[in-house]
MMTF fields as JSON, N, C-alpha, C and O atoms, coordinates in Angstrom:
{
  "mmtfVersion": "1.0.0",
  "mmtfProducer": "UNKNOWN",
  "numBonds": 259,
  "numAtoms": 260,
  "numGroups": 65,
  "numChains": 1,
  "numModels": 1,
  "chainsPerModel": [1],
  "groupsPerChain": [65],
  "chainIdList": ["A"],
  "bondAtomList": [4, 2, 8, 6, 12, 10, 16, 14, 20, 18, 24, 22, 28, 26, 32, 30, 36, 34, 40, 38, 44, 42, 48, 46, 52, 50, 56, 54, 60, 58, 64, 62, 68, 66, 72, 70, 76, 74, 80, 78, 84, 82, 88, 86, 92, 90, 96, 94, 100, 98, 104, 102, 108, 106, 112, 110, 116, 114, 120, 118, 124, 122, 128, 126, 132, 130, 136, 134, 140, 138, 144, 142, 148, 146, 152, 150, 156, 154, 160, 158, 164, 162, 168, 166, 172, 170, 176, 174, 180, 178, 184, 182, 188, 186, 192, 190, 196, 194, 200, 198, 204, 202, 208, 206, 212, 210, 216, 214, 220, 218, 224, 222, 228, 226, 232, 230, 236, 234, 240, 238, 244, 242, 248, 246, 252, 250, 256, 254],
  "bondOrderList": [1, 1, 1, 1, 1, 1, 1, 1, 1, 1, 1, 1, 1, 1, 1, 1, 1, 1, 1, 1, 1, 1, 1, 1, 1, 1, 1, 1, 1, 1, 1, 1, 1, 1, 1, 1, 1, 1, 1, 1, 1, 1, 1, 1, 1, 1, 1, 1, 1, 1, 1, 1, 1, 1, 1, 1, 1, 1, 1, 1, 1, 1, 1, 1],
  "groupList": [{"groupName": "UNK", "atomNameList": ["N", "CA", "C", "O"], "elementList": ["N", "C", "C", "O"], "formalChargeList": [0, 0, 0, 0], "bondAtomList": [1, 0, 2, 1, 3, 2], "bondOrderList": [1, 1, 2], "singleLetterCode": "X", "chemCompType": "L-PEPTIDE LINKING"}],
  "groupTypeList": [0, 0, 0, 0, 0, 0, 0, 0, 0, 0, 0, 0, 0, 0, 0, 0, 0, 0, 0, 0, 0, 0, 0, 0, 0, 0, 0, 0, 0, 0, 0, 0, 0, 0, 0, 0, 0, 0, 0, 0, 0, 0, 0, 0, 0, 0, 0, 0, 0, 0, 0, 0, 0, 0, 0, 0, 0, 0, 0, 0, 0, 0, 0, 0, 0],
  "groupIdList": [1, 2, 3, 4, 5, 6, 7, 8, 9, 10, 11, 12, 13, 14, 15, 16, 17, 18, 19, 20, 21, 22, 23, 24, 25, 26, 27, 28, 29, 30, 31, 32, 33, 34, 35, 36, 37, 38, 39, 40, 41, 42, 43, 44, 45, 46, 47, 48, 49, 50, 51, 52, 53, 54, 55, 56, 57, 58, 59, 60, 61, 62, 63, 64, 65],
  "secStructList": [7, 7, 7, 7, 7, 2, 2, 2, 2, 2, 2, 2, 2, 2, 2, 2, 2, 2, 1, 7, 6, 6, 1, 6, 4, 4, 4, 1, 1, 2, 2, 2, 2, 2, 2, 2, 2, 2, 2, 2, 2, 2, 2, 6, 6, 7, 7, 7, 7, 7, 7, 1, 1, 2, 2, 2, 2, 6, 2, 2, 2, 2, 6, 6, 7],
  "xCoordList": [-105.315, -106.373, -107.513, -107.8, -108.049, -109.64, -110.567, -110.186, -111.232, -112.631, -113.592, -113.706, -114.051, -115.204, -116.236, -116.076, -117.589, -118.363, -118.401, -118.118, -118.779, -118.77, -119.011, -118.342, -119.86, -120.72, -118.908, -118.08, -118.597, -116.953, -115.912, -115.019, -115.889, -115.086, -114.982, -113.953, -116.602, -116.862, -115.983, -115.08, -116.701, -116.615, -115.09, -114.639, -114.276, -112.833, -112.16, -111.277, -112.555, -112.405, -112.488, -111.702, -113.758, -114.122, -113.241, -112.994, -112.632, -112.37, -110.512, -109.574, -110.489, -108.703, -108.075, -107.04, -109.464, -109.384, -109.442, -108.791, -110.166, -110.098, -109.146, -109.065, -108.135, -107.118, -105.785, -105.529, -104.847, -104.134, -103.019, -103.366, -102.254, -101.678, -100.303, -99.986, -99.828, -98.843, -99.498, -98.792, -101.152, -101.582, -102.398, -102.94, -102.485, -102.765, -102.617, -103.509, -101.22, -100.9, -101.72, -102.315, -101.638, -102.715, -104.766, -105.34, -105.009, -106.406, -106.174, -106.968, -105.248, -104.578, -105.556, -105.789, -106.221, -106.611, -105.613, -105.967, -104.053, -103.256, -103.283, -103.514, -103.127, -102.703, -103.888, -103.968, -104.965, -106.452, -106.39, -106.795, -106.069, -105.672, -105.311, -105.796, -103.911, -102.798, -103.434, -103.61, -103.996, -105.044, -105.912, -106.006, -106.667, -107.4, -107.252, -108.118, -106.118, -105.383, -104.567, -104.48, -103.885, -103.605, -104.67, -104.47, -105.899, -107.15, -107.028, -106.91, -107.101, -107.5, -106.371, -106.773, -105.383, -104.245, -104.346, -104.071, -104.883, -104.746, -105.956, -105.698, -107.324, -108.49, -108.252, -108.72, -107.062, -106.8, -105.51, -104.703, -105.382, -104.678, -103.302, -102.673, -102.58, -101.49, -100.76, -100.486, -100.311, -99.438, -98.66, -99.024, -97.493, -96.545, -96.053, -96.269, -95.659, -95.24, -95.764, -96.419, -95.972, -95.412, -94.241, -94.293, -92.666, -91.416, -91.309, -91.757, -90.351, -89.873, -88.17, -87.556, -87.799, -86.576, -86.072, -86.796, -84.632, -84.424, -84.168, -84.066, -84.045, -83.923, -84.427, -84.14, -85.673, -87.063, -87.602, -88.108, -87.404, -87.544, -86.733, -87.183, -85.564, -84.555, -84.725, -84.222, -85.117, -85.49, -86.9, -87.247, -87.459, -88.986, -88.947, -89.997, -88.171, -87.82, -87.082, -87.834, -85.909, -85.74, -86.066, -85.761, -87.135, -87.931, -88.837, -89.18, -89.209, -90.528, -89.887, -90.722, -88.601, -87.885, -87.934, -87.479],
  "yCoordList": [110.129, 110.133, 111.006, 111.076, 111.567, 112.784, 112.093, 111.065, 112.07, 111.496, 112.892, 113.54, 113.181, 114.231, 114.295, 113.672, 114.653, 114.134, 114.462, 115.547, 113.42, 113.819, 115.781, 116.528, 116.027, 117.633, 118.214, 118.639, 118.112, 118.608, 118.282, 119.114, 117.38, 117.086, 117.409, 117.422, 117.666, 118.234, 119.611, 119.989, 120.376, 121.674, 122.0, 122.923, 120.957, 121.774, 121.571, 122.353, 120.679, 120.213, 121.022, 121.227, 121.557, 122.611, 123.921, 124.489, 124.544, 125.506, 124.982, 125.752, 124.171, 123.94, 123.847, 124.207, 123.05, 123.405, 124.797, 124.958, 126.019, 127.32, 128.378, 129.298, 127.56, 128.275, 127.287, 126.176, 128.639, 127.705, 126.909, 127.051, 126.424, 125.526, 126.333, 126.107, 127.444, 128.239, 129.312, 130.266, 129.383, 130.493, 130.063, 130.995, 129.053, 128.607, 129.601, 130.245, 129.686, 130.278, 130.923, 130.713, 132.093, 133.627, 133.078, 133.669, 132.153, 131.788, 130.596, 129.685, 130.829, 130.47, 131.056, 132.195, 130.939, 131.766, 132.398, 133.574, 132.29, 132.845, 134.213, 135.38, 133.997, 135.216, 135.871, 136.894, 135.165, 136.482, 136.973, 138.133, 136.684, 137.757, 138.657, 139.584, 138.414, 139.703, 140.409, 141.496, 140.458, 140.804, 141.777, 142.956, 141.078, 141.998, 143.07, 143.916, 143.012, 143.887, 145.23, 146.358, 144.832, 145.506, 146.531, 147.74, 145.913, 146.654, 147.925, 149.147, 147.167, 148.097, 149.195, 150.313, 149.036, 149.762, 150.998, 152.057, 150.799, 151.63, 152.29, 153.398, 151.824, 152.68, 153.855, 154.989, 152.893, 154.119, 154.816, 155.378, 154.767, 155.748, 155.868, 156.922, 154.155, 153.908, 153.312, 152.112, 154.377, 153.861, 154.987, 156.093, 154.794, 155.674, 155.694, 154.873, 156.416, 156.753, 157.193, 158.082, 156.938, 156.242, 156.838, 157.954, 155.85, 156.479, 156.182, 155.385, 157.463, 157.49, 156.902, 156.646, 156.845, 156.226, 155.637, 155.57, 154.961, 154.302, 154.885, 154.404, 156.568, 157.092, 157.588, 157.631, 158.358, 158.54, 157.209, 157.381, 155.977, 154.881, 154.714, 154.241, 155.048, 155.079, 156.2, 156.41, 156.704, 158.043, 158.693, 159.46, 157.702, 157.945, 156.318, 156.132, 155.236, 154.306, 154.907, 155.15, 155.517, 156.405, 156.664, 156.305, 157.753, 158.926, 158.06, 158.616, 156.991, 156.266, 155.643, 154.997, 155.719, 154.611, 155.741, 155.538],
  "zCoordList": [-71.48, -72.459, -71.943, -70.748, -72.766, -72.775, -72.893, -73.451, -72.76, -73.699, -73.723, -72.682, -74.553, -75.302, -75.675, -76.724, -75.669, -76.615, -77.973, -78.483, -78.522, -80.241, -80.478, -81.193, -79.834, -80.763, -80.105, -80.911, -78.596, -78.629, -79.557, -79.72, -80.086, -80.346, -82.266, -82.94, -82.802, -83.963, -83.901, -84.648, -82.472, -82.783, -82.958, -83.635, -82.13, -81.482, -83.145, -83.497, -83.931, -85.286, -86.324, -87.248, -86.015, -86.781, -86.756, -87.82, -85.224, -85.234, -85.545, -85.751, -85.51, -85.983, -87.44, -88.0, -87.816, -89.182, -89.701, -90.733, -89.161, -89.314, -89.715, -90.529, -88.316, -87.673, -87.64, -87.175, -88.634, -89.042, -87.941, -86.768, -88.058, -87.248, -85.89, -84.722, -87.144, -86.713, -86.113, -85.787, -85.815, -85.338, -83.909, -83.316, -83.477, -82.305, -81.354, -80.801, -81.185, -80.311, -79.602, -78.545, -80.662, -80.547, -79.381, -78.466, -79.922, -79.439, -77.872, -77.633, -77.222, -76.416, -75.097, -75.5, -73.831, -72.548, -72.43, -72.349, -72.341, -71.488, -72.986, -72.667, -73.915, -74.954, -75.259, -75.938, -74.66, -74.94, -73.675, -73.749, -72.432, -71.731, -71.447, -70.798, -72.146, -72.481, -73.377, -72.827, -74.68, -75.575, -74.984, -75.327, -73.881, -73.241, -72.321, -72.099, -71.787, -70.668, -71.642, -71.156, -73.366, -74.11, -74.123, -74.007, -74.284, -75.229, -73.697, -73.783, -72.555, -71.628, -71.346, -71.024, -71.411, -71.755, -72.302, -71.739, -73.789, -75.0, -74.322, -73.85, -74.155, -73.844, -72.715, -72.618, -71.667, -70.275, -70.871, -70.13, -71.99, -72.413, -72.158, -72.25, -71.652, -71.205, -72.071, -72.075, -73.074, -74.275, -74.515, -74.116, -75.204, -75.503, -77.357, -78.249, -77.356, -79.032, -79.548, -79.006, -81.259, -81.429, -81.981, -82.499, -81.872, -82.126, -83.901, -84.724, -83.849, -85.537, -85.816, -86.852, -84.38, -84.108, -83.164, -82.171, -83.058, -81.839, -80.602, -79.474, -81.249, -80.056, -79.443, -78.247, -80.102, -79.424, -78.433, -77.324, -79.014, -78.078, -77.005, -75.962, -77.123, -75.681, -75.131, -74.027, -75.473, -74.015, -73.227, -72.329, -74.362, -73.361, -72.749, -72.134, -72.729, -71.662, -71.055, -70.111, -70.722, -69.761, -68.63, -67.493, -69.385, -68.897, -67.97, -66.926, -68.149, -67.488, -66.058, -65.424, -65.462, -64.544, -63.464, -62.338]
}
């Protein structure tokens, strides 16, 4: 068992009701992490594609090993 105080226990209420049930996930620490390491990714310019096929996708995985 938790115990909370009420204004916690409003808010966490508030934001669940928001967010729908199947979308949890996403607002997760561990998945705003990854989220954030994406963002930093794309900004350092460490992205590839984008492909128009599967095979443009199999050979710039390849190319990267």
């Amino acid at each position: 068992m938790v115990i909370i105080s009420r204004k916690e226990y409003e808010k966490a209420r508030r934001i669940l009701n928001i967010i729908s049930e199947n979308q949890i996930w996403f607002w997760t620490k561990e998945w705003q992490n990854k989220e954030r390491e994406a963002d930093n990714d794309i900004k350092m310019g460490k992205i590839s594609g984008p492909f128009y096929s599967g095979k443009e996708l199999l050979k710039s995985l390849k190319s990267k090993k």
